[in-house]
Structure formats: structure tokens, C-alpha cells
C-alpha positions, 0 to 999 in steps of 0.5 A: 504431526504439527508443522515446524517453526519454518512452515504454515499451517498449510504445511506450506514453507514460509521462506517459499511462500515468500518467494511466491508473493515476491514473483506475483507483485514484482510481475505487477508493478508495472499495474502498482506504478501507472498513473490513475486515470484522470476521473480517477485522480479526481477523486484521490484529490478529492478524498486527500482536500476533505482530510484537510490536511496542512504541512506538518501533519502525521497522516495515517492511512489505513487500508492503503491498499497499492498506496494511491492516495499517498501522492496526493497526501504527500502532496500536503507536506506531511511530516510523516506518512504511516500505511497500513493495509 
């Protein structure tokens, strides 16, 4: 029997496997929103000064993963900012 529009190919319902997802990173957004380390930051920084990046620019970030590179791109005064991971 093929799976309905509603489920997976895991025959697992989307709208619960949502709600899963939701209650896995909601209970972790305390670990998304701590500030890096310090040598850690360094070098976020560092990575963010070697894009050269000057106002105005579009940034795109691919694997952007949690969004750590994003304060320090933002930083620099994009005029857009796309992430993607």
C-alpha cells in the first residue's frame, strides 16, 4: 500500500514528524542562542574579515548550520543576508 499525500515514506505522518522536530530544537535553543566561546569567535571573525565584506552587500551563507557566522556578517552591514543549510 503506498503512503498517503499526508505521510512519509516511512509511513510516518508529516504534521507529527514536525511536531517532533519543533520539540527537539525548541529544547535546545538555549545551546542555539549561548554566545561562542572566545577562540571560537575569534575565529567566526576571522572567517567574516577574509570575505571582505563592505555595507551593502548580498551575502549568501551556505551551510549555515545554527547561524554562527550571521552576527559577525551582520556586522558589516549587509543589505541582505540568505542561509541556507
Amino acid at each position: 500500500m503506498a503512503p498517503s499525500r499526508d505521510s512519509e515514506p516511512d509511513g510516518r505522518n508529516r504534521p507529527d514528524a514536525q511536531a517532533m522536530q519543533r520539540r527537539y530544537f525548541d529544547a535546545l535553543v538555549d545551546v542555539f542562542a549561548a554566545e561562542p566561546p572566545p577562540d571560537v569567535a575569534a575565529r567566526l571573525s576571522r572567517i567574516v574579515e577574509l570575505a571582505q565584506l563592505a555595507a551593502g552587500m548580498r551575502v549568501l551563507d551556505v551551510g549555515s548550520g545554527a547561524g554562527a557566522l550571521l552576527p559577525f556578517v551582520l556586522a558589516h552591514s549587509p543589505s541582505r543576508v540568505v542561509a541556507c543549510d
